[in-house]
C-alpha positions in Angstrom: 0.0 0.0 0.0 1.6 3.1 -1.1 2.3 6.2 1.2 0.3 9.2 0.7 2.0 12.6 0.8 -0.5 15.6 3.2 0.0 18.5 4.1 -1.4 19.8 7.3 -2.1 23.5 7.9 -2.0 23.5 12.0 -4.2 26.3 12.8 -3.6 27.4 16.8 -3.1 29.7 19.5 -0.3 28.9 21.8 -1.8 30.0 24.8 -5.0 27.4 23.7 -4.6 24.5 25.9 -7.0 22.7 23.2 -4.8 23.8 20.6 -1.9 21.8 23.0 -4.2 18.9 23.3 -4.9 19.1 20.0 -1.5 18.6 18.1 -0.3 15.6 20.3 -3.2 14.0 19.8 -2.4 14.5 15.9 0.8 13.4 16.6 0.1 10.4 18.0 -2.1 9.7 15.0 0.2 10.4 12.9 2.6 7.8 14.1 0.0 5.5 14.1 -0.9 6.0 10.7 2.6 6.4 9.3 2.0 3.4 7.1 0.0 5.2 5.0 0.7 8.4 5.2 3.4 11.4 5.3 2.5 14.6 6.7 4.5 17.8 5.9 3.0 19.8 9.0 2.8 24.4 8.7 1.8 26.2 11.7 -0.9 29.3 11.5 -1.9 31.7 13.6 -4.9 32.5 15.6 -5.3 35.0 18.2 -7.5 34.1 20.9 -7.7 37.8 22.7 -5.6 40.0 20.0 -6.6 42.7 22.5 -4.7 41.8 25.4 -2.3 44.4 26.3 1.5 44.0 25.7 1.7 43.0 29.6 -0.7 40.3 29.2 -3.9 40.0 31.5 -3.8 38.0 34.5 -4.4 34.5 34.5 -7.3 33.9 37.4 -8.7 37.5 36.9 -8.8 37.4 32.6 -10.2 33.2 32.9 -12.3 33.7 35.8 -14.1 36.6 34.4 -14.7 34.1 31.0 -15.4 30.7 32.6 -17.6 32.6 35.9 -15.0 32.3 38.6 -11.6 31.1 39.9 -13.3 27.7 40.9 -14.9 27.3 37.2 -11.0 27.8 36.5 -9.9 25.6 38.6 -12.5 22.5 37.3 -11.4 23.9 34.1 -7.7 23.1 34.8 -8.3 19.9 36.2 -10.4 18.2 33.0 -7.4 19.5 30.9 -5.0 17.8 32.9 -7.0 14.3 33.0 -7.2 14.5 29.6 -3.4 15.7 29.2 -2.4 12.3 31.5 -4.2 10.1 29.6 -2.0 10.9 26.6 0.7 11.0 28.6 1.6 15.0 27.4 3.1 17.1 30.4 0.7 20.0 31.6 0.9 22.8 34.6 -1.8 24.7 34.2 -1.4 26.0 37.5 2.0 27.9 37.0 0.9 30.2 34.6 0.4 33.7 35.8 0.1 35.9 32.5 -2.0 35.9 30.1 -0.5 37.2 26.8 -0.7 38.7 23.4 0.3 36.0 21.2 1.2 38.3 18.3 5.0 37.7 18.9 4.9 34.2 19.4 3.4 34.1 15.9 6.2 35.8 14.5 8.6 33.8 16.0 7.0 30.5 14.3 6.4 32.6 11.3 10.6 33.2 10.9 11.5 29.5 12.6 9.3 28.2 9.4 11.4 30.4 7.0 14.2 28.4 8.3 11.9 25.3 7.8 9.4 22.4 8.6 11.4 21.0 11.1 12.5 24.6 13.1 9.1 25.2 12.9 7.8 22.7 14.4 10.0 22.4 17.2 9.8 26.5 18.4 5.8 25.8 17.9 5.4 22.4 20.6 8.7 24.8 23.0 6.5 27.8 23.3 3.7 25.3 23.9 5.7 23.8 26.9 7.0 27.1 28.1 3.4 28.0 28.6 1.9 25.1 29.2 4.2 23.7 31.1 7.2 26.1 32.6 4.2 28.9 33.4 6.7 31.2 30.9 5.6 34.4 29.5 5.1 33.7 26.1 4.8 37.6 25.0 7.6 38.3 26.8 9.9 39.4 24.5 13.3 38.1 26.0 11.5 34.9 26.9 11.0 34.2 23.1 14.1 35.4 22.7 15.4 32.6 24.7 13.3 30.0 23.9 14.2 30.8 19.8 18.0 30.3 20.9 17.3 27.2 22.7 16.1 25.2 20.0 19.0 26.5 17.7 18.0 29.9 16.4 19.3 33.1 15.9 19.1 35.0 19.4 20.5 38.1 18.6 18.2 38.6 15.1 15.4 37.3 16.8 16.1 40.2 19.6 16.1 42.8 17.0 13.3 41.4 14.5 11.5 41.4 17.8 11.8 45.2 18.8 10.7 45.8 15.1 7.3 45.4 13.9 8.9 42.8 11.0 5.8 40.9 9.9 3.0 42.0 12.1 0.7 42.8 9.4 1.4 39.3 8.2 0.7 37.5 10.9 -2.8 39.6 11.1 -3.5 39.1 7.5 -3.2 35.5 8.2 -5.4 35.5 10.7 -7.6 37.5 8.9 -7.4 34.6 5.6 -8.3 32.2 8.3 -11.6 34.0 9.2 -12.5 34.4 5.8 -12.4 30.6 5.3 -14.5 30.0 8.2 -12.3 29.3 11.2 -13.9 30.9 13.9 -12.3 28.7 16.5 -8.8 26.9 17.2 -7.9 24.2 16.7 -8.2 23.4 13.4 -6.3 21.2 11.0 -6.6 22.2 7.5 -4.9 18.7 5.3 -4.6 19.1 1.6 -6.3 23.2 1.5 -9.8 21.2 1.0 -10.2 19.1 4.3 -10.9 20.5 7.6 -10.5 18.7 11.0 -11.8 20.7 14.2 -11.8 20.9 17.6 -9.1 18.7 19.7 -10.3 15.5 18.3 -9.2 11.8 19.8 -6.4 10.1 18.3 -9.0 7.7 16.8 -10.6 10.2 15.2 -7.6 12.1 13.6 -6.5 8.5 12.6 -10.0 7.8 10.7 -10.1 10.9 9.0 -6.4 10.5 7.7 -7.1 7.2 6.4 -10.3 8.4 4.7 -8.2 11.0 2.9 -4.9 8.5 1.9 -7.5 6.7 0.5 -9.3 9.2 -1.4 -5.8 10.5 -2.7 -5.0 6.6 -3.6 -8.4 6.1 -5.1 -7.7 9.8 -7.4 -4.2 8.4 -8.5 
C-alpha cells in the first residue's frame, strides 16, 4: 500500500490549551498512521484575545471573568489535565500567571518556518511547553528570545526582528485569511487546503479521517 503525501495546515493559538491537546493528539495519530501516510506539518496563527495588552492579563482574573470564577478555572484546569495524563503529554496549568498577546509568538514560528518544517515545528510544541508547562511568559519578548535560541536559532536577530514590527501585518492578515475561510475557533487542521478537522479531536478520530483521505488520494491516483 503506497504512502500518501499531506499536508497539514495547524491552525492554533499557543496559549489554547485545546490547541496543546490538540497537536499531540495528531501526533500520535500520525505515528500510528505512518503506514499510510506522510505529513509535511505548517503552523498558523490564531489570536484568541488579540486585544490583550502588551503585559498580558492575569491569569485567574482574565479566565475567571470568562469561565464565571476562579473555581470554574480551577475544574477547568483539572479536565485539561485528565485529559493531558491520559496521553501522557506534560501540563501545569497552574504555573501560569500571564495571560499574553500571542502576536510575537506568531512571529517567532512565522521566521522559525522560513528556516523550515522542522524549526518550525520544534519553536511551535517549545513555546507550547513554556506556557503550558514552565508557566513562561510567552509575549515576553526576551522569553522568546530565549526560547528561539534554545532550539537553535538566531538569538540576537530574533532580539532585534522582535523590537521591530517585522511581519505583524502578516501574521494579522493571516489570521484575517483564516476568518475568511471559516475558522472561527482553534484548533483546526486544514490537510490538503480542502479538508478540515476541528476541535481537539481523539487520536482515533484524527486517525480515521487521515485514512479516509490516503485513500481518497489513492483512489484519485
Amino acid at each position: 500500500m503506497s504512502v500518501q503525501s499531506v499536508e497539514i495546515d495547524i491552525i492554533s493559538d499557543i496559549v489554547c490549551p485545546w490547541c496543546y491537546l490538540g497537536q499531540k493528539r495528531l501526533q500520535l495519530a500520525l505515528e500510528q498512521v505512518a503506514d499510510v501516510v506522510q505529513a509535511d506539518i505548517s503552523w498558523k496563527p490564531y489570536q484568541l484575545e488579540p486585544d490583550a495588552p502588551p503585559e498580558g492579563f492575569d491569569v485567574m482574573g482574565f479566565l475567571g471573568a470568562k469561565l464565571g470564577g476562579v473555581d470554574a478555572v480551577k475544574r477547568s484546569h483539572q479536565m485539561l489535565a485528565d485529559l493531558a495524563a491520559e496521553i501522557g503529554l506534560p501540563i501545569a496549568l497552574e504555573k501560569a500567571t500571564r495571560f499574553p498577546n500571542t502576536l510575537d509568538a506568531h512571529r517567532l514560528i512565522l521566521w522559525a518556518g522560513i528556516i523550515g518544517s522542522e524549526m518550525q515545528d520544534k519553536v511551535a510544541r517549545a513555546l507550547f511547553e513554556a506556557n503550558f508547562v514552565d508557566g513562561l511568559d510567552v509575549g515576553d519578548a526576551a522569553t522568546l528570545a530565549s526560547i528561539a535560541s534554545a532550539c537553535g536559532m538566531d538569538k540576537e536577530k530574533i532580539e532585534q526582528k522582535l523590537a521591530s514590527n517585522a511581519d505583524r501585518d502578516h501574521i494579522l492578515g493571516e489570521i484575517r485569511n483564516a476568518q475568511r475561510m471559516g475558522v472561527s475557533g482553534v484548533p483546526c487542521f486544514i490537510v490538503d487546503r480542502q479538508y478540515a478537522i476541528t476541535g481537539a479531536q481523539s487520536v482515533e478520530v484524527f486517525v480515521n479521517s487521515l485514512r479516509q483521505i490516503a485513500e481518497m488520494k489513492r483512489s484519485a491516483e
